[in-house]
C-alpha positions as CSV (number, residue, x, y, z in Angstrom):
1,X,101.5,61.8,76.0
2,X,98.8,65.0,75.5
3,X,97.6,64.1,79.0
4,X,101.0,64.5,80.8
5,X,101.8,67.2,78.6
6,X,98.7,69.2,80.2
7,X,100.1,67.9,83.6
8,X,103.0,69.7,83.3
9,X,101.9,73.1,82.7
10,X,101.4,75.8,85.1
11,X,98.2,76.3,85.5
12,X,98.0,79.9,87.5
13,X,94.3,79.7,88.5
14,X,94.8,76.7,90.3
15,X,98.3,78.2,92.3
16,X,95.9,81.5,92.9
17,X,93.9,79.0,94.3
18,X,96.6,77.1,96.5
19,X,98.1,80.0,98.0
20,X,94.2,81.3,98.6
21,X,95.8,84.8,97.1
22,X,92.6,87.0,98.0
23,X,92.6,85.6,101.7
24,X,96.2,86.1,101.8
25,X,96.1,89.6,100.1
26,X,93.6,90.7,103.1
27,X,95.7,89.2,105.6
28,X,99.1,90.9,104.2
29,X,97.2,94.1,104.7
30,X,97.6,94.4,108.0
31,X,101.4,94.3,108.6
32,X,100.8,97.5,106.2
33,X,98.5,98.6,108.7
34,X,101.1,97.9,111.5
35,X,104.2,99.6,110.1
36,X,102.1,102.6,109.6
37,X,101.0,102.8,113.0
38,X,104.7,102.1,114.0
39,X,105.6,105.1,111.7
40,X,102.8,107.3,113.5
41,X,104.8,105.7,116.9
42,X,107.9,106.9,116.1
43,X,106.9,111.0,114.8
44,X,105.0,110.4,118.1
45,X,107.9,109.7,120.1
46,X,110.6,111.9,118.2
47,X,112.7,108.9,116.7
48,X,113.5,110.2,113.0
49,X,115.8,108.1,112.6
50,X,113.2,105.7,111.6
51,X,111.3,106.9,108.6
52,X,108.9,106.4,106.5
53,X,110.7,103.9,103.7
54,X,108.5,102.5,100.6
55,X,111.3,99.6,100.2
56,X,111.0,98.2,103.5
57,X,107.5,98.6,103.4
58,X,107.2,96.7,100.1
59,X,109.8,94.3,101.3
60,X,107.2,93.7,104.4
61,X,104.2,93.2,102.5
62,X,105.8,90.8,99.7
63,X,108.0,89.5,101.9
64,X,104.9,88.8,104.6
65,X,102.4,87.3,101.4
66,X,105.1,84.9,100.2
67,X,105.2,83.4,103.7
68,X,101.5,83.3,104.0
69,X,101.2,81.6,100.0
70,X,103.4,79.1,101.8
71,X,101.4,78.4,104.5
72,X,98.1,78.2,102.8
73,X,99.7,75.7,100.4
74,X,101.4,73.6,102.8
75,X,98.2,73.3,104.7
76,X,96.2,72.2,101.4
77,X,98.9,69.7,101.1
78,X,98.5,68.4,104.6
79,X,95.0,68.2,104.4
80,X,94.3,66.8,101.0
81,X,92.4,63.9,102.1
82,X,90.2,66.2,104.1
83,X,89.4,68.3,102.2
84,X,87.9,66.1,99.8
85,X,85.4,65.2,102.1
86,X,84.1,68.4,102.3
87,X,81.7,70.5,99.9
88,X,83.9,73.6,100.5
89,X,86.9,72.2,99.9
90,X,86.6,69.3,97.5
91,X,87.7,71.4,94.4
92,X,90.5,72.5,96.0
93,X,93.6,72.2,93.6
94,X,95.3,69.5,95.4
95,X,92.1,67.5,96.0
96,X,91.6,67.6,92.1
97,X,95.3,66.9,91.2
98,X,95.2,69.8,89.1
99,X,98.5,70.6,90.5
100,X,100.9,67.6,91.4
101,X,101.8,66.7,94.8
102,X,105.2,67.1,94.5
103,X,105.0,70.7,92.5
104,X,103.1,71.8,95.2
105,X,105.6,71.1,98.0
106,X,108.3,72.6,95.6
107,X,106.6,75.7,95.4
108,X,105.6,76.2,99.0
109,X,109.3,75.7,99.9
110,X,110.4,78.3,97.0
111,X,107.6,81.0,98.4
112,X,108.3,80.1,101.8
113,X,112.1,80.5,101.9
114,X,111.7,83.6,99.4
115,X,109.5,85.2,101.4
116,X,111.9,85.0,105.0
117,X,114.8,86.3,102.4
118,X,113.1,89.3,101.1
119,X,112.1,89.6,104.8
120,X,115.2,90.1,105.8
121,X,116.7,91.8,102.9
122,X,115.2,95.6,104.8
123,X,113.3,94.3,108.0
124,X,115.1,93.7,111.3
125,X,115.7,90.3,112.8
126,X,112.7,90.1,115.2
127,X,110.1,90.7,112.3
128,X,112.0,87.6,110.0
129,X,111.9,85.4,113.7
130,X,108.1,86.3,114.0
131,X,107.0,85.4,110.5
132,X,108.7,82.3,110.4
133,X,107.2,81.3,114.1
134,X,104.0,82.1,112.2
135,X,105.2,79.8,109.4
136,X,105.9,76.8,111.7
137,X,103.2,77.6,114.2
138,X,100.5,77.5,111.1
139,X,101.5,74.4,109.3
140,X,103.1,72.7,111.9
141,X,100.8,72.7,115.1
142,X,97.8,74.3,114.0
143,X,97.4,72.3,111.0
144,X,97.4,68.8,112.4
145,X,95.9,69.9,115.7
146,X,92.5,70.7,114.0
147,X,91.6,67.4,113.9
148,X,92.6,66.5,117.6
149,X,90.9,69.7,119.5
150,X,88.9,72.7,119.2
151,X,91.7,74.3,121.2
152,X,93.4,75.0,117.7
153,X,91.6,77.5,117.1
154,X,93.5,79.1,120.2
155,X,96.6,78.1,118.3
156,X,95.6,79.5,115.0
157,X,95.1,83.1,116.3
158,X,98.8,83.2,117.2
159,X,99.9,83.0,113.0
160,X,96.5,84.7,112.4
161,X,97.8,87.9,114.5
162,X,101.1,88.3,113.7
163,X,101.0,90.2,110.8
164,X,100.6,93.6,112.1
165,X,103.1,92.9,114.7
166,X,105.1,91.6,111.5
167,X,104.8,95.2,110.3
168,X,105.0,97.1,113.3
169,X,108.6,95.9,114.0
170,X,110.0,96.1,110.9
171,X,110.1,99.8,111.5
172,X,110.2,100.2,115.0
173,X,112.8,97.3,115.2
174,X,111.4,96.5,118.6
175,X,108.4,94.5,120.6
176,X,106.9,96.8,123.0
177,X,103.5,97.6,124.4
178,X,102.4,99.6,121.2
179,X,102.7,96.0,119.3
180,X,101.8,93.9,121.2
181,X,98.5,95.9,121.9
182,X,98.1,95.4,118.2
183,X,98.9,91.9,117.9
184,X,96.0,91.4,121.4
185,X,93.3,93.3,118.9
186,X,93.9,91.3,116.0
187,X,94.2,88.2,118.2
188,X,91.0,88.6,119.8
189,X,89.2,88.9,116.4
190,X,90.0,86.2,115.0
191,X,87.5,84.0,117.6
192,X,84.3,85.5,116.5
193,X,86.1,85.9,113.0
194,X,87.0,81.9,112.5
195,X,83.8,80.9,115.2
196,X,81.5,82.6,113.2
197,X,83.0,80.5,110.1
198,X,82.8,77.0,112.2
199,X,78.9,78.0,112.9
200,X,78.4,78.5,109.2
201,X,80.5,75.2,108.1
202,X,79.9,73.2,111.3
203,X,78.3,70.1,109.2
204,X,80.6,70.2,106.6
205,X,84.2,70.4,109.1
206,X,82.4,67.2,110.7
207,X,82.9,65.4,108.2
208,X,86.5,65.5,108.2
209,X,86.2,65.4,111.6
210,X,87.3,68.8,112.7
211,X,85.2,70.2,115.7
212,X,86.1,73.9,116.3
213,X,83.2,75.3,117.9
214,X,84.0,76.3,121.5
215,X,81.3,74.1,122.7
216,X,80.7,69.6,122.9
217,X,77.0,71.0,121.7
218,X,77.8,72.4,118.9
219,X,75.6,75.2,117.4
220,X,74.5,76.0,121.4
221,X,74.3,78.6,123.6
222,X,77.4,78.0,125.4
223,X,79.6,78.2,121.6
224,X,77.4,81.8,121.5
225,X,78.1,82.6,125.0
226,X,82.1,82.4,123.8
227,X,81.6,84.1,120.8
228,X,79.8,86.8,122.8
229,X,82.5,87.1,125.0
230,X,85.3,87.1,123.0
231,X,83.5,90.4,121.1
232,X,83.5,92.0,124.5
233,X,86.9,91.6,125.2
234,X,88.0,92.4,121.3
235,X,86.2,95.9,121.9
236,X,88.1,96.4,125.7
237,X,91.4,96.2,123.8
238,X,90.1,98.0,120.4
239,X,89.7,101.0,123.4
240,X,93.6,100.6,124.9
241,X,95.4,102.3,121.7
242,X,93.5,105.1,122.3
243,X,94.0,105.0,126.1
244,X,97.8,104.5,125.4
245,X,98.1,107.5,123.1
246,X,98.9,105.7,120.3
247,X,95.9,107.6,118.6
248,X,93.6,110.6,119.6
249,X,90.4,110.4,121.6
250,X,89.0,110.8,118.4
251,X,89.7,107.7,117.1
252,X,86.7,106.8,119.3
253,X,84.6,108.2,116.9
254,X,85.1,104.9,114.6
255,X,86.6,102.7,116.9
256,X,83.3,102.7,119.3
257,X,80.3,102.5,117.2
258,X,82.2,99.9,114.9
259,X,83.1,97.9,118.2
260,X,79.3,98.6,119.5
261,X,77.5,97.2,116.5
262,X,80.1,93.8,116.2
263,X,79.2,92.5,119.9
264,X,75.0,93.8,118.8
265,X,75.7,91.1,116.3
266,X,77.7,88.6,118.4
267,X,74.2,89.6,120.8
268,X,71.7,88.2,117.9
269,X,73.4,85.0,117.3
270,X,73.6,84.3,121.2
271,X,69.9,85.0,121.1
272,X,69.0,83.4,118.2
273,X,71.6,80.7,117.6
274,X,70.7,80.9,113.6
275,X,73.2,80.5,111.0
276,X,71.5,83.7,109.6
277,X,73.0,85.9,112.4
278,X,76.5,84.0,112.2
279,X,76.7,85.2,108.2
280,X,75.9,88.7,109.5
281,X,78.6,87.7,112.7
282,X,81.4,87.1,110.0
283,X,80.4,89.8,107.5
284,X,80.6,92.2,110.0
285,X,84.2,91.3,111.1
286,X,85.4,91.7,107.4
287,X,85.1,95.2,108.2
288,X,86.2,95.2,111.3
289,X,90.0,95.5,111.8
290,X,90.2,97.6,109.0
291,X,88.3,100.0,110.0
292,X,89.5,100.2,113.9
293,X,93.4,100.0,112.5
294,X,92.7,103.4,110.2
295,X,91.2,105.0,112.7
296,X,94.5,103.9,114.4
297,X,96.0,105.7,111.5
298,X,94.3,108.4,110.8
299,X,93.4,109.9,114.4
């Protein structure tokens, strides 16, 4: 009777722990990121009419984390029986039962269809359409196609770059080249981002059969040569806000030296192919969007 007693309280470490609420807190950053640019976008092009609101802007960031708890959980749920083949993974709440299957599902529904509603409640209809594309896209496709092909990675960057977009047209209240510029930079960063992961974890996402390095060899040039180029082409569009006005020339100043020194480190692990260089890889792109979207910001 004790036992199911302690079964049936909430245990809020282990929901921080479903919804993955420090990954998710990072991730809901940048829609604030994008409706701040799309703020700057409006002053810029004389539309008042749009302003500055700390409502909406809440609504988009609580609204945007509630989707993204639901996500994280309902891919936990999915992947239980992975994950506890896996060292990284194997304490996962889920894995452990520390929160009951059912109450999980429950509470991913609840955060999910919350999150849309608060969504709505102050952001236009395109930025609720995108977040729950995210939603479905996520769970739904990405999810169970991780352990079919390393192409879902491609998949994943869609969800994975939609936040800032997210943001960007809740005050805009349109899709244009502006956003969808910012959608390509966070897009492109999520390959050396999630590749430099898979290089770290490669032995451990075998054995739950997930392959999600670019290359059949693995930890091999050809996976470096990708993550390599992918860099390159993250720093070509890190350049086009700039070239499209949406901040100064002197957003070069960040946006340059911080793109320079991400490929030198894509450069070392092509040369080297050590898991060393890939830790350095993925600290470095911690920093990264950050960094390029306040220079967005600020410039």
């Amino acid at each position: 009777m004790e036992a199911v007693k302690h079964k049936s309280r909430i245990h809020i470490p282990s929901y921080l722990q479903l919804i993955k609420f420090r990954l998710t807190s990072t991730v809901a950053a940048t829609s604030v990121f994008g409706y701040l640019i799309g703020c700057k976008v409006n002053a810029i092009s004389g539309e008042i009419s749009e302003r500055f609101d700390w409502i909406e802007l809440l609504a988009v960031l609580i609204g945007g984390m509630f989707v993204v708890f639901a996500s994280n959980g309902m891919n936990q749920i999915i992947e239980k029986s992975n994950d506890g083949k896996m060292n990284r993974t194997a304490a996962r709440p889920i894995v452990e039962d520390r929160i009951p299957y059912r109450d999980a599902v429950i509470f991913c529904w609840i955060t999910g269809i919350l999150g849309m509603i608060i969504l709505s409640l102050k952001a236009p209809f395109i930025s609720v359409f995108i977040a729950g594309l995210s939603l479905v896209l996520y769970v739904f496709v990405y999810t169970p196609m991780k352990q079919v092909s390393p192409l879902a990675v491609l998949v994943g960057a869609f969800p994975g770059a939609f936040p800032p977009l997210i943001g960007y047209t809740a005050i805009t209240g349109r899709l244009d080249e502006v956003g969808v510029l910012l959608f390509l930079v966070q897009f492109f960063w999520q390959f050396p981002h999630f590749w430099a992961i898979a290089w770290l974890l490669h032995d451990d996402y075998l054995k739950a059969g997930y392959w999600l390095l670019p290359s059949k060899g693995g930890r091999d040039k050809k996976s470096a040569y990708n993550i390599l180029i992918y860099t390159v082409l993250l720093f070509l569009v890190s350049i086009m806000p700039i070239y499209y006005q949406v901040a100064e020339p002197k957003a070069g100043m960040i946006v340059l030296p911080v793109g320079l020194i991400f490929i030198y480190f894509a450069y070392r692990l092509f040369k080297s192919l050590e898991i060393v260089d890939a830790r350095k890889l993925l600290f470095a792109s911690f920093l990264y969007t950050p960094l390029v979207f306040l220079a967005y910001i600020i410039f």
